[in-house]
PyMOL commands that place a pseudoatom at each C-alpha (Angstrom):
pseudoatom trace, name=CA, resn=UNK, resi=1, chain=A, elem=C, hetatm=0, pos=[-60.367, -98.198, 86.118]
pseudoatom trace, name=CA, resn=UNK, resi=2, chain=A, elem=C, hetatm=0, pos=[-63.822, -97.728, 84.280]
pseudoatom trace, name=CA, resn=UNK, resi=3, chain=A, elem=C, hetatm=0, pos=[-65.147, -98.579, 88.206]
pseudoatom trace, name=CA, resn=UNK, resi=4, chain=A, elem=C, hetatm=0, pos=[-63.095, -95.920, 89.984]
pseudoatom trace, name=CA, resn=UNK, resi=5, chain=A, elem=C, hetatm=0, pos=[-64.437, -93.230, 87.213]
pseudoatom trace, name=CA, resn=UNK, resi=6, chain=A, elem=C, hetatm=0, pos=[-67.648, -94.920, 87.979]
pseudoatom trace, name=CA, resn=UNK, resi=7, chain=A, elem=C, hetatm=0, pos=[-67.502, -94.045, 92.236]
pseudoatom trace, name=CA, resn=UNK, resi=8, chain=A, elem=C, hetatm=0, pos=[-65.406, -90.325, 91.220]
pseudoatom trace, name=CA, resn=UNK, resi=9, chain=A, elem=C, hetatm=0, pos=[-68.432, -89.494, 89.499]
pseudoatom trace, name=CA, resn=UNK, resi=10, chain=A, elem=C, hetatm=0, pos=[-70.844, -90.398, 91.346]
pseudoatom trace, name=CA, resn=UNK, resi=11, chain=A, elem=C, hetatm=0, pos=[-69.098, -89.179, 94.456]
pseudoatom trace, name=CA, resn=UNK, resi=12, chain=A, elem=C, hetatm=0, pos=[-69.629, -85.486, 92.803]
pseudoatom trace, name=CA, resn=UNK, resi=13, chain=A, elem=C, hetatm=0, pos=[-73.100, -85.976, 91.939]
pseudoatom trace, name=CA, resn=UNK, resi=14, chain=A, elem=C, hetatm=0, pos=[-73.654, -86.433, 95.998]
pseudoatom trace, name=CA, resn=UNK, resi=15, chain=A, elem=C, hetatm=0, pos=[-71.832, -83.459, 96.674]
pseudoatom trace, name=CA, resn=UNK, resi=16, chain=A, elem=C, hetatm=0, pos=[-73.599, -81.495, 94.056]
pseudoatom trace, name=CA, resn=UNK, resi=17, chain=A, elem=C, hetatm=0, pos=[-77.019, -82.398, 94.987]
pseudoatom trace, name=CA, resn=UNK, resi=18, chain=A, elem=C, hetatm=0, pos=[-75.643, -81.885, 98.528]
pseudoatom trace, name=CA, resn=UNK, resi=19, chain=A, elem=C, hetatm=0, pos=[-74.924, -78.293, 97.761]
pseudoatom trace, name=CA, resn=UNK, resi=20, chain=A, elem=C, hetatm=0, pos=[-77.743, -77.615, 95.750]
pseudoatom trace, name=CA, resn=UNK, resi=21, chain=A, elem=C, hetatm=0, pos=[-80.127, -78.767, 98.772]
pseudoatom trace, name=CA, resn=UNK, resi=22, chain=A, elem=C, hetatm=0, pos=[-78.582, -77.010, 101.593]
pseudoatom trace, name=CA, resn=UNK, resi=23, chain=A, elem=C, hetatm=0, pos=[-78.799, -73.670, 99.342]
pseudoatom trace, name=CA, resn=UNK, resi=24, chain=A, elem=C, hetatm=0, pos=[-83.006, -74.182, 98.661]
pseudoatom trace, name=CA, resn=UNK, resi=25, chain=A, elem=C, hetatm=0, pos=[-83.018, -75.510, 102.716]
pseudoatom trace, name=CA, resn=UNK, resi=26, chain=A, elem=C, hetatm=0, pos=[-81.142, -71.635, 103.688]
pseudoatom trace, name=CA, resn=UNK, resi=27, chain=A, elem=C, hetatm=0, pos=[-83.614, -69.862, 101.198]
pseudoatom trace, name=CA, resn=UNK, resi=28, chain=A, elem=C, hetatm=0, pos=[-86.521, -71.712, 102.409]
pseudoatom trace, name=CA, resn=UNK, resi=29, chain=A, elem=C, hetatm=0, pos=[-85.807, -70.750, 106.173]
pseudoatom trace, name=CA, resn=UNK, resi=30, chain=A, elem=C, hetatm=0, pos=[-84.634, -67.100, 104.773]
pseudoatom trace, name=CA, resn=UNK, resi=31, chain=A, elem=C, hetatm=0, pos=[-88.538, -66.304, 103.296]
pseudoatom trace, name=CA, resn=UNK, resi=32, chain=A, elem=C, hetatm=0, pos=[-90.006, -67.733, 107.005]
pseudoatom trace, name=CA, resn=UNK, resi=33, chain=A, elem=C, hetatm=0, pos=[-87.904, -65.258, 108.621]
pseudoatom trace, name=CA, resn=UNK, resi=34, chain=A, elem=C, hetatm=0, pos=[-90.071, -62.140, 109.802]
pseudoatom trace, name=CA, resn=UNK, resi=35, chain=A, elem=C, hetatm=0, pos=[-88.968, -58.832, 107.970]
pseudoatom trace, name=CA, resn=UNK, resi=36, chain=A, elem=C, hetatm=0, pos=[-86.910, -56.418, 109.727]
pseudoatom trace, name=CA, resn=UNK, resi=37, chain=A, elem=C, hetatm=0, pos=[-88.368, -53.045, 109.995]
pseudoatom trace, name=CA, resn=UNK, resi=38, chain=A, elem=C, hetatm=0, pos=[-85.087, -51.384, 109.456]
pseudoatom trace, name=CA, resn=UNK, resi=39, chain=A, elem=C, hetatm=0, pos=[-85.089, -50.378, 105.612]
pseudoatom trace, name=CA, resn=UNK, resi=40, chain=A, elem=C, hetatm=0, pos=[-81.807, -50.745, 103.227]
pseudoatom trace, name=CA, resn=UNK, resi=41, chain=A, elem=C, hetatm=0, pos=[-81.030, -47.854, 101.430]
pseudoatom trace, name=CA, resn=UNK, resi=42, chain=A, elem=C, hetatm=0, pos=[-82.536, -49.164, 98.609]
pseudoatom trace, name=CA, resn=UNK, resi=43, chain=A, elem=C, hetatm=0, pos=[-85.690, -49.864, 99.713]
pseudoatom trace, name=CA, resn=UNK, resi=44, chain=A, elem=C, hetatm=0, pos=[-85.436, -45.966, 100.801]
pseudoatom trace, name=CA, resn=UNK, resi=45, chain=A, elem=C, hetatm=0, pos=[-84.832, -45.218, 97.278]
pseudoatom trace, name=CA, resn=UNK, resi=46, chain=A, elem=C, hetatm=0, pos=[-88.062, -47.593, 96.210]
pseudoatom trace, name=CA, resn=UNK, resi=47, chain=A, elem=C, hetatm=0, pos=[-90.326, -45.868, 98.881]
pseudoatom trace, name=CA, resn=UNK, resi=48, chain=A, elem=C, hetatm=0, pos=[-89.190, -42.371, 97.789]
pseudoatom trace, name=CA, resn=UNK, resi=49, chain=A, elem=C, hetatm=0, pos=[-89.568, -42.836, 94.361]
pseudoatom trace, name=CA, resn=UNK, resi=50, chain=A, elem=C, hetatm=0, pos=[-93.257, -44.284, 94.854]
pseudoatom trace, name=CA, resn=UNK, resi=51, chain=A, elem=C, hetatm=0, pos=[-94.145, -41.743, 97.131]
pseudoatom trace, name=CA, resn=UNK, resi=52, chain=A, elem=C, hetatm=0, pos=[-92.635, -39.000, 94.197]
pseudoatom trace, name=CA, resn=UNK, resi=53, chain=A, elem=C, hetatm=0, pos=[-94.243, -40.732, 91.717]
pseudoatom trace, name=CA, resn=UNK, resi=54, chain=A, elem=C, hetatm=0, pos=[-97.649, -41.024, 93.810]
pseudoatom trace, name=CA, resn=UNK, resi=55, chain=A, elem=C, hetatm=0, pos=[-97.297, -37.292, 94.478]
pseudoatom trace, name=CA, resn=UNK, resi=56, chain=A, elem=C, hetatm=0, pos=[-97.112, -36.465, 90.594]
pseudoatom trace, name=CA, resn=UNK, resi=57, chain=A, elem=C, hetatm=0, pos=[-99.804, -37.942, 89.401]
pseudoatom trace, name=CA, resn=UNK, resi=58, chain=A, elem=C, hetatm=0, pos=[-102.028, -36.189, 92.040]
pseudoatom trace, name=CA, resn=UNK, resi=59, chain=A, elem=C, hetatm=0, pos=[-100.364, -33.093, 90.674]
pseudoatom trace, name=CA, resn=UNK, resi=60, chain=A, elem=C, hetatm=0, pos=[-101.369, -33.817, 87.038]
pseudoatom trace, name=CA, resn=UNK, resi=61, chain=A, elem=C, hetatm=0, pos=[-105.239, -34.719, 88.049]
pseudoatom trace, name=CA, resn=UNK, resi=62, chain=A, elem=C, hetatm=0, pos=[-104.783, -31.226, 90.330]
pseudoatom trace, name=CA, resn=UNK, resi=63, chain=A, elem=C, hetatm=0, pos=[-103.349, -29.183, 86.964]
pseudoatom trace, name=CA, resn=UNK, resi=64, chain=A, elem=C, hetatm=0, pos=[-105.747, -31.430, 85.256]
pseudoatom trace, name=CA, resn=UNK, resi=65, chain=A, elem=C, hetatm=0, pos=[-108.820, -30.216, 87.456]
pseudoatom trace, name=CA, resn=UNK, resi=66, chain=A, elem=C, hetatm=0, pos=[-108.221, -26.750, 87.495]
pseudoatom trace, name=CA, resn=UNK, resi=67, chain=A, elem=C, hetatm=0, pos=[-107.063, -25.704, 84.182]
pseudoatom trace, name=CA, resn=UNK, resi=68, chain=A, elem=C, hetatm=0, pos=[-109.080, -28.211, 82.030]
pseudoatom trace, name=CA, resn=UNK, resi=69, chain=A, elem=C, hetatm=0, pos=[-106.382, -29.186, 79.613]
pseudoatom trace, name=CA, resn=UNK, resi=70, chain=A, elem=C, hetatm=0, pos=[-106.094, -32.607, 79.306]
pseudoatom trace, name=CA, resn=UNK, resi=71, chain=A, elem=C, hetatm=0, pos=[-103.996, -35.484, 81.230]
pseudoatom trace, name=CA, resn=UNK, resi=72, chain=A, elem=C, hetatm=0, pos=[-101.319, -35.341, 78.813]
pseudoatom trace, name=CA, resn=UNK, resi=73, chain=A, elem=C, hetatm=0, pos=[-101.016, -31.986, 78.775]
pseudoatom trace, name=CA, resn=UNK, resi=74, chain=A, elem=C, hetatm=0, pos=[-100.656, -31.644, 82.266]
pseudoatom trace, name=CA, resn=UNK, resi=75, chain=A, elem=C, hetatm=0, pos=[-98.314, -34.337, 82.595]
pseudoatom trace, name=CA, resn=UNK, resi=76, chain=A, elem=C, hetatm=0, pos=[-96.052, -32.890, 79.584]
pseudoatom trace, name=CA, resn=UNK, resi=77, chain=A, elem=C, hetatm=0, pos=[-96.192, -29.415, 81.641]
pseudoatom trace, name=CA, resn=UNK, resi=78, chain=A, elem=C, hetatm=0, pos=[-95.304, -31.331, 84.881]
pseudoatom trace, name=CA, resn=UNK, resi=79, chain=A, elem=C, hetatm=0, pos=[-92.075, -33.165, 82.869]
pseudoatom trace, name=CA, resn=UNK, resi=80, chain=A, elem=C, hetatm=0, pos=[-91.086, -29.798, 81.323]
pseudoatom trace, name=CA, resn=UNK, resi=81, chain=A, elem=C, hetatm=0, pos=[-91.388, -27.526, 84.703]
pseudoatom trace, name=CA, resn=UNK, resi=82, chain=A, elem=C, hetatm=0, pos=[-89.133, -30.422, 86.404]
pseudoatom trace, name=CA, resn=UNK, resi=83, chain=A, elem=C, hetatm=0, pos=[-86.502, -30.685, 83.337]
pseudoatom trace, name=CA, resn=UNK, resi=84, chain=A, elem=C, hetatm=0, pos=[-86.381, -26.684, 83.435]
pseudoatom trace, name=CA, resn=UNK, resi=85, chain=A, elem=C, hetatm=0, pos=[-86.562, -26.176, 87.058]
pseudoatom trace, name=CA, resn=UNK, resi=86, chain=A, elem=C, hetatm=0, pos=[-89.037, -24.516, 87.488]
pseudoatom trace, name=CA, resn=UNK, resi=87, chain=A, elem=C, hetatm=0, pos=[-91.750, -24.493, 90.325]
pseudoatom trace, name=CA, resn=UNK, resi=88, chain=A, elem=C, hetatm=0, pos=[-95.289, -26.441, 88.237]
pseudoatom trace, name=CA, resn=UNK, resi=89, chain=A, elem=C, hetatm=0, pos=[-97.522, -23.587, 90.595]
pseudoatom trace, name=CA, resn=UNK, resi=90, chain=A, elem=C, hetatm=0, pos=[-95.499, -20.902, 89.421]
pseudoatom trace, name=CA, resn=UNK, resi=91, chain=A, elem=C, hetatm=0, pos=[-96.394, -21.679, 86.350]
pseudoatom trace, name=CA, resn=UNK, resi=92, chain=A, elem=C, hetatm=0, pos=[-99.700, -22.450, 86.938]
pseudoatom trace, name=CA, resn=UNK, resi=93, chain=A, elem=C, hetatm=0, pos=[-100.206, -19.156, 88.067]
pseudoatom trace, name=CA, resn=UNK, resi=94, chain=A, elem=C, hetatm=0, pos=[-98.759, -17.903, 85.025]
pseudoatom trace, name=CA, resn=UNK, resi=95, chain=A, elem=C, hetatm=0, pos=[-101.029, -19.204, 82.912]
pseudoatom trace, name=CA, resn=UNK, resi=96, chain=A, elem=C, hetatm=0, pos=[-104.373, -17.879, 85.385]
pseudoatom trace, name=CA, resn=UNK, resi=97, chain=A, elem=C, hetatm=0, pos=[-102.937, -14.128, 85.269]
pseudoatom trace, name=CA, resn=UNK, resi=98, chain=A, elem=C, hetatm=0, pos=[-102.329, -14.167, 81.315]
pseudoatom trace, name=CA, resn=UNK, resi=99, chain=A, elem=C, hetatm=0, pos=[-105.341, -16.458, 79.957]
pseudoatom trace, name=CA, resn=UNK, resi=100, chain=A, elem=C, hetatm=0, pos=[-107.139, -18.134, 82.772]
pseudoatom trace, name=CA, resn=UNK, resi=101, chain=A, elem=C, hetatm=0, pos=[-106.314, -21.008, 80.935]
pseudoatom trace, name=CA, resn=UNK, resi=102, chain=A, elem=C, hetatm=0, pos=[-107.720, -20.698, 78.021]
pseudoatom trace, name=CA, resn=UNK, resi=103, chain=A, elem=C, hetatm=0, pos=[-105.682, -22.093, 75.298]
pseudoatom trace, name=CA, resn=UNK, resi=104, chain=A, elem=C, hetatm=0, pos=[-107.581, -20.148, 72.932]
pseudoatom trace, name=CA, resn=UNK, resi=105, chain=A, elem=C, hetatm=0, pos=[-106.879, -16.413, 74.602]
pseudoatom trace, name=CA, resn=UNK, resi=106, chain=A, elem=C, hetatm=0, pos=[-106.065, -13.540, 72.175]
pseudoatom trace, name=CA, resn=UNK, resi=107, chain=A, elem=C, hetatm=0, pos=[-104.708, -10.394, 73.933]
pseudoatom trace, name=CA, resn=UNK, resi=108, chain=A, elem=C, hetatm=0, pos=[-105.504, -6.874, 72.637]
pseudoatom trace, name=CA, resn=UNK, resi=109, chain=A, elem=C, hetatm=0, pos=[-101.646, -7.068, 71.400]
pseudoatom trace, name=CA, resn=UNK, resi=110, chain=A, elem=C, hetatm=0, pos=[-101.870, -10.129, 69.204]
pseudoatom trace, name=CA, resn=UNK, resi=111, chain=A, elem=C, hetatm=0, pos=[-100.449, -12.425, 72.309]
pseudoatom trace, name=CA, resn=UNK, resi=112, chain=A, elem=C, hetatm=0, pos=[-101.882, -16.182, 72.336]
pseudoatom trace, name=CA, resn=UNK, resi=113, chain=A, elem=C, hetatm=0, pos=[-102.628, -19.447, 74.065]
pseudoatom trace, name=CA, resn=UNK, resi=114, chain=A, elem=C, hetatm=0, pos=[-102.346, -19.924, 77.490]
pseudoatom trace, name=CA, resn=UNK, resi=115, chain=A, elem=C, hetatm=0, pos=[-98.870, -17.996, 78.181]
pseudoatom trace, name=CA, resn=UNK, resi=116, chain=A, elem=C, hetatm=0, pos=[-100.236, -15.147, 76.174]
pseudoatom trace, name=CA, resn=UNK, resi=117, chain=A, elem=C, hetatm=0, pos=[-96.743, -15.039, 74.293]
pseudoatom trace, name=CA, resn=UNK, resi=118, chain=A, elem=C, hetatm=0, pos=[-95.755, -12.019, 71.878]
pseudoatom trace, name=CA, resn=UNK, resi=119, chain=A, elem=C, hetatm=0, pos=[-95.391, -13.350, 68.144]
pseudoatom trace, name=CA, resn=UNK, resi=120, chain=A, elem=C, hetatm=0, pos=[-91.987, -11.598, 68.559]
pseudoatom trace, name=CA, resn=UNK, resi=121, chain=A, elem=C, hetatm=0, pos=[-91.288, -13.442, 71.431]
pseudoatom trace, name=CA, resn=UNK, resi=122, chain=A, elem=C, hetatm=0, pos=[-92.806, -16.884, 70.034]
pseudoatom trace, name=CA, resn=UNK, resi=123, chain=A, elem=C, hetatm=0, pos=[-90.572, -17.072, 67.272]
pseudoatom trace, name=CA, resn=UNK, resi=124, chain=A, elem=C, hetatm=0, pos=[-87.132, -16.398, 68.678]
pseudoatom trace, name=CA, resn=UNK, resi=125, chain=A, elem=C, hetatm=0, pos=[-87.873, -19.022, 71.535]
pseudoatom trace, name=CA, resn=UNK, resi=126, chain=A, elem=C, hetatm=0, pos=[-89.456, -22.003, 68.391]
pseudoatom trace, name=CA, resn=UNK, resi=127, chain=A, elem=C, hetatm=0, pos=[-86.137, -20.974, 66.999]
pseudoatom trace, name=CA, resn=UNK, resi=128, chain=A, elem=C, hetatm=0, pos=[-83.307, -21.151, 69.826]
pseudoatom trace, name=CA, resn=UNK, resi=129, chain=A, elem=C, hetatm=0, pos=[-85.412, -24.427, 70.261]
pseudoatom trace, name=CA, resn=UNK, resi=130, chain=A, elem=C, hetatm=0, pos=[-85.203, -25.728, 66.770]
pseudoatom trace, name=CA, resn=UNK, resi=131, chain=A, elem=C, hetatm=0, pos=[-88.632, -25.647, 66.164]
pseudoatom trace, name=CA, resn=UNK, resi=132, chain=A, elem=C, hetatm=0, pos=[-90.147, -24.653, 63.073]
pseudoatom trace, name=CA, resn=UNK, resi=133, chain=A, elem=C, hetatm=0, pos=[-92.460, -21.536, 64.004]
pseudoatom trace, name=CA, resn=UNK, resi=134, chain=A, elem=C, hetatm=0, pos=[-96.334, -21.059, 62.773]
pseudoatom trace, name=CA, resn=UNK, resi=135, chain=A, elem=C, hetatm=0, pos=[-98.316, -18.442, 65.343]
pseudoatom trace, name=CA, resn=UNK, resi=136, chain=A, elem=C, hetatm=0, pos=[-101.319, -20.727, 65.231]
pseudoatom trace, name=CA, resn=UNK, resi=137, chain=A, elem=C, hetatm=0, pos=[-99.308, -23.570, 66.860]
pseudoatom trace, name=CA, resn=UNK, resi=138, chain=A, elem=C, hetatm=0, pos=[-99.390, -21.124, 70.088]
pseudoatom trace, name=CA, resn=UNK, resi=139, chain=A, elem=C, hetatm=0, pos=[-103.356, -22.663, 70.509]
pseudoatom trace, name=CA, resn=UNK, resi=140, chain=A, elem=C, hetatm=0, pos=[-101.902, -25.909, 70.915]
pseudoatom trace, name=CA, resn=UNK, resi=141, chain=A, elem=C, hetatm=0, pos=[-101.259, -26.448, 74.630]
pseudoatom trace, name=CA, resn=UNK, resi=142, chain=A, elem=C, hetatm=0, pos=[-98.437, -28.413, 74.448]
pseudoatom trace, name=CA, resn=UNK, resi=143, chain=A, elem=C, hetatm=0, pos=[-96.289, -26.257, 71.874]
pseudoatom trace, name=CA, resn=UNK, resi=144, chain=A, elem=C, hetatm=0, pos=[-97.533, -23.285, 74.142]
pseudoatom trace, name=CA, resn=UNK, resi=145, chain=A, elem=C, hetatm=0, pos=[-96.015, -24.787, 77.353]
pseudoatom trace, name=CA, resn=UNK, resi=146, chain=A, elem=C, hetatm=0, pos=[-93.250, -25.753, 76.164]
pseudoatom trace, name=CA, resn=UNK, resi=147, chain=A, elem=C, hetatm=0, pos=[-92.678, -21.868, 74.584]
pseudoatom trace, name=CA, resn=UNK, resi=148, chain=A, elem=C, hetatm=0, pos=[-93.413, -20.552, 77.820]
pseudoatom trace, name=CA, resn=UNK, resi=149, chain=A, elem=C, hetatm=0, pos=[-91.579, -22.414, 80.211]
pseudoatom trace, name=CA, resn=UNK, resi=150, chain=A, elem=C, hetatm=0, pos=[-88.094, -22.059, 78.049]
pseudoatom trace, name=CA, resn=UNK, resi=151, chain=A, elem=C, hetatm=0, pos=[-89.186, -18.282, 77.985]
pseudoatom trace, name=CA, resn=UNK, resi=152, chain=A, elem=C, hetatm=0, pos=[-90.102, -18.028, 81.833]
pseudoatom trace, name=CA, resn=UNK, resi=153, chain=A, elem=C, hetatm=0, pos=[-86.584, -20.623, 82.607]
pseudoatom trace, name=CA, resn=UNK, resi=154, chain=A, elem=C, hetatm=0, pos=[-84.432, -18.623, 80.426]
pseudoatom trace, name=CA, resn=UNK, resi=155, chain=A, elem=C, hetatm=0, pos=[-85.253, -15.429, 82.321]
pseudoatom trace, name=CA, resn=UNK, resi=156, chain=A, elem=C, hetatm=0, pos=[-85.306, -17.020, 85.425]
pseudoatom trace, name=CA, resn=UNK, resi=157, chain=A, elem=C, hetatm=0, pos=[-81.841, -18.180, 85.204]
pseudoatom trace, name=CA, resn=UNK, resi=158, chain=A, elem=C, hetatm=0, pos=[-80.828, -14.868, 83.499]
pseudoatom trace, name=CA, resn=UNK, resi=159, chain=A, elem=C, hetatm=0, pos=[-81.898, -12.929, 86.983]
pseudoatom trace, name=CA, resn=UNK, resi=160, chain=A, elem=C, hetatm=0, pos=[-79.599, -15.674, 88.949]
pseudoatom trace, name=CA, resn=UNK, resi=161, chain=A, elem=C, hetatm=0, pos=[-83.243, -17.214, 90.255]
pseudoatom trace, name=CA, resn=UNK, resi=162, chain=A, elem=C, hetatm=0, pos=[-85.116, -14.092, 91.036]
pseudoatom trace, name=CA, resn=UNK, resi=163, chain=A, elem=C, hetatm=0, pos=[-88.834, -14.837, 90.730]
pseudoatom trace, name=CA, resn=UNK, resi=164, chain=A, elem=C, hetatm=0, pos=[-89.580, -11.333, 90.521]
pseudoatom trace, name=CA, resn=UNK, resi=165, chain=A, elem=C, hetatm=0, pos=[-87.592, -10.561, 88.123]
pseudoatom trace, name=CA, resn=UNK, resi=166, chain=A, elem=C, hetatm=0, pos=[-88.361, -12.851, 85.702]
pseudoatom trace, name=CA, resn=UNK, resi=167, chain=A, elem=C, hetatm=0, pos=[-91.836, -12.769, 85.683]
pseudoatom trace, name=CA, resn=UNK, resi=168, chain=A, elem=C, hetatm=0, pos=[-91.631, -8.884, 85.769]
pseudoatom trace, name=CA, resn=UNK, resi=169, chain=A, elem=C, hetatm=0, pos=[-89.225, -9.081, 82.699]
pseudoatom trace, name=CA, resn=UNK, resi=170, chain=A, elem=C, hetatm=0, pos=[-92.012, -11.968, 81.297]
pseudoatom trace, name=CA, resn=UNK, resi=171, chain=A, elem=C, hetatm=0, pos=[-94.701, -9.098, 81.060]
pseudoatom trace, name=CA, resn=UNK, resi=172, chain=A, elem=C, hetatm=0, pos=[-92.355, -5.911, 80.649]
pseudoatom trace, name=CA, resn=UNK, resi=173, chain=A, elem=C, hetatm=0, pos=[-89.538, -7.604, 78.477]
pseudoatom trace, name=CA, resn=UNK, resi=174, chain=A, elem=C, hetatm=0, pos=[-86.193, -6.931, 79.593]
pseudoatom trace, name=CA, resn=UNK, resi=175, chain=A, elem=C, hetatm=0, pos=[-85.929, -3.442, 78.870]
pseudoatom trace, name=CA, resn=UNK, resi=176, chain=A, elem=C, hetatm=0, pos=[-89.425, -2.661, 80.550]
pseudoatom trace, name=CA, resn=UNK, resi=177, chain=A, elem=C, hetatm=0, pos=[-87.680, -4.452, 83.937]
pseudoatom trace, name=CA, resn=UNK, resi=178, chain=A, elem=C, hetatm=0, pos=[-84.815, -2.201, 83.533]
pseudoatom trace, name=CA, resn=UNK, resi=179, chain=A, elem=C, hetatm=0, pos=[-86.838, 0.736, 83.486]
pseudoatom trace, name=CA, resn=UNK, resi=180, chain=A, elem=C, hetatm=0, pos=[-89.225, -0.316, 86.064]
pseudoatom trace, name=CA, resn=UNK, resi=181, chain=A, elem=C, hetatm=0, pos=[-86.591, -1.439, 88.190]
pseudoatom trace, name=CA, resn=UNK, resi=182, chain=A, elem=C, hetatm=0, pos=[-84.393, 2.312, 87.883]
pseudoatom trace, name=CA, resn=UNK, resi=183, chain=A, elem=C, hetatm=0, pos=[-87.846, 4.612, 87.983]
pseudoatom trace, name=CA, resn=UNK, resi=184, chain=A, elem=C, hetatm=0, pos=[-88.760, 2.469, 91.109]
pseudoatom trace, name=CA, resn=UNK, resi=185, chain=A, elem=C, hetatm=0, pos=[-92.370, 2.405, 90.164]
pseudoatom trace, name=CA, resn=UNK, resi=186, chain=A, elem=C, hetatm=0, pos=[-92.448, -0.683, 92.376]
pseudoatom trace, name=CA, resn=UNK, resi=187, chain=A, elem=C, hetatm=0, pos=[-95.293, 0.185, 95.328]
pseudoatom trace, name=CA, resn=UNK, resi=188, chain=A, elem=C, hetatm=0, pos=[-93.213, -2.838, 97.100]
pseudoatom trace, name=CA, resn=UNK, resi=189, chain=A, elem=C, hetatm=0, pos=[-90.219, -3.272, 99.162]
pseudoatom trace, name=CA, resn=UNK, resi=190, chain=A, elem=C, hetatm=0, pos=[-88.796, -5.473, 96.230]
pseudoatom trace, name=CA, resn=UNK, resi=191, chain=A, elem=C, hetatm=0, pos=[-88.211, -2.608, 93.123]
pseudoatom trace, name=CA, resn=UNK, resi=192, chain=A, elem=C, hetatm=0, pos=[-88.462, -5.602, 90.553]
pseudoatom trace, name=CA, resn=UNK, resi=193, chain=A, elem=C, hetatm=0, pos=[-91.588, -6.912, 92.227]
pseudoatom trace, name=CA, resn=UNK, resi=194, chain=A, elem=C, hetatm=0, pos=[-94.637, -5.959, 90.125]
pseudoatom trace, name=CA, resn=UNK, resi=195, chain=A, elem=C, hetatm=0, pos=[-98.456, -6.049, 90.605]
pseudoatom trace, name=CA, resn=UNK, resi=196, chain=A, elem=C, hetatm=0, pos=[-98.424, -8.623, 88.101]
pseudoatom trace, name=CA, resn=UNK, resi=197, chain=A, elem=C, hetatm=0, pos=[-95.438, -10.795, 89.498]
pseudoatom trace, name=CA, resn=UNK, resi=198, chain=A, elem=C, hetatm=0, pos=[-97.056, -10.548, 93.333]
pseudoatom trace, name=CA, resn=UNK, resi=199, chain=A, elem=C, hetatm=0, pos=[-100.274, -11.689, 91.616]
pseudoatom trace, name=CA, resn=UNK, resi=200, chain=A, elem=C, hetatm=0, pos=[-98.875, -14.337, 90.165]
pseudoatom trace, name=CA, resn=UNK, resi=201, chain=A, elem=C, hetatm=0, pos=[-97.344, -15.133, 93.470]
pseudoatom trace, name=CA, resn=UNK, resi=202, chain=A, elem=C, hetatm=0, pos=[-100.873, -14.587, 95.228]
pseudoatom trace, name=CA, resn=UNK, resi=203, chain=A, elem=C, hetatm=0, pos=[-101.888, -17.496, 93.000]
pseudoatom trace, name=CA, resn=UNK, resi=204, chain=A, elem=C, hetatm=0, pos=[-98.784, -19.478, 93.506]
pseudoatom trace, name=CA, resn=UNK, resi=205, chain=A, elem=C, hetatm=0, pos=[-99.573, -19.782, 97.190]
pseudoatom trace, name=CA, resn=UNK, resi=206, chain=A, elem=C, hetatm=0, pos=[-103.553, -20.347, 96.616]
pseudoatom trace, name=CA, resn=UNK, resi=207, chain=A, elem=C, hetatm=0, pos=[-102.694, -23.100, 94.575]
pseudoatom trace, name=CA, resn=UNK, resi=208, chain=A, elem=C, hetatm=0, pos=[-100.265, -24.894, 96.894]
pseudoatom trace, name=CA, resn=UNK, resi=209, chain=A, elem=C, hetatm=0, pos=[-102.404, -24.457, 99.788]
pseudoatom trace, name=CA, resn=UNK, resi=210, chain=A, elem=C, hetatm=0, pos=[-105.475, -26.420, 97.513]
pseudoatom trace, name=CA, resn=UNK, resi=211, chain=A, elem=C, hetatm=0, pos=[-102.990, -29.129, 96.546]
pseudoatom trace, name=CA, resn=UNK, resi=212, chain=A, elem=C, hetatm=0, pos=[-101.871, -29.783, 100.036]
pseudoatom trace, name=CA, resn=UNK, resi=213, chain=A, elem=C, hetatm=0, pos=[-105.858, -30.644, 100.850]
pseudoatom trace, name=CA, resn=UNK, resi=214, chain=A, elem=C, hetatm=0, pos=[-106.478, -32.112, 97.137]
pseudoatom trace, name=CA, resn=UNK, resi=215, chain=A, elem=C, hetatm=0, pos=[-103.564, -34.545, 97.713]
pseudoatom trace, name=CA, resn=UNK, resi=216, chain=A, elem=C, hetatm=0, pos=[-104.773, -35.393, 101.225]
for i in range(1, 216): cmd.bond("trace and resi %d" % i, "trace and resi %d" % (i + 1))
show_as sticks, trace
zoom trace
């Protein structure tokens, strides 16, 4: 008896080590085999998301080079523009027309930082965001991206995506869009399209067309 448990087991130790041979022998010959050039969707997936990822942080040295904030800053602005939709050059060119990024700007009516945001303004965005308000925190470039891209977002959304509009409503408020819009002051086709939205615009496009050659 003891004998036949004796030859049973040893019987599946053969088979086992059998099994456990032929598996390395298939993954051995698997790794000789030459890779085929036709990508899984996964590795799609992998060679997008390096190539995104790749493309971002040549956007954040770009921001980084031409506004002279720092790399975090940039890459916070980059993170917020994505979660809020909205296009990083637009805003970019924001931030040239109201303070040529100076983080430090004053304007004549008490706006500050880089998107040159009304006190007014300021504090009812810090506050639909939950943020405790102080007007000096509008110098600090983060706090003052992150102001106005929920300012620029919420407008942008509010005009169902109309660039114009919202960056004409940015500078005028609301009101001032309303009015601009029925006196059509506009000297363009566009009645909500503003000197100071098409210059934003102008810079939109300048910056693009550098980041196409920065990148390359």
């Amino acid at each position: 008896m003891k004998h036949e448990k004796y030859l049973a087991t040893l019987v599946s130790i053969c088979f086992v080590s059998y099994f456990m041979m032929f598996n390395i022998s298939v993954t051995a010959d698997a790794k000789d085999m030459p890779v085929s050039t036709n990508l899984s969707k996964d590795d799609s997936v992998v060679y997008i998301l390096k190539d995104t990822y790749i493309k971002d942080q040549k956007l954040i040295e770009y921001a980084k080079n031409l506004t002279d904030l720092s790399y975090e800053d940039c890459s916070f602005m980059l993170e917020e523009c994505k979660r809020s939709h909205i296009d990083p050059f637009v805003l970019l060119g924001l931030m040239k027309r109201e303070s040529n990024f100076d983080q430090y700007a004053v304007g004549q009516a008490g706006e500050r930082g880089l998107g040159q945001l009304m006190e007014s303004t300021a504090n009812i965005v810090a506050e639909n965001l939950g943020y405790d308000h102080n007007p000096d925190k509008l110098f600090n470039p983060k706090y003052n991206i992150k102001l106005t891209i929920s300012q620029l977002s919420y407008l942008y959304n509010l005009y169902e995506k109309d660039i114009n509009k919202a960056l004409t409503a940015y500078n005028r408020g609301q009101q001032g869009l309303s009015e601009y819009m029925k006196e059509k002051r506009s000297p363009y086709k566009n009645l909500a399209m503003s000197e100071y939205s098409a210059q934003i615009l102008d810079y939109t496009n300048e910056f693009k067309e550098e980041f196409v050659k920065y990148k390359n």
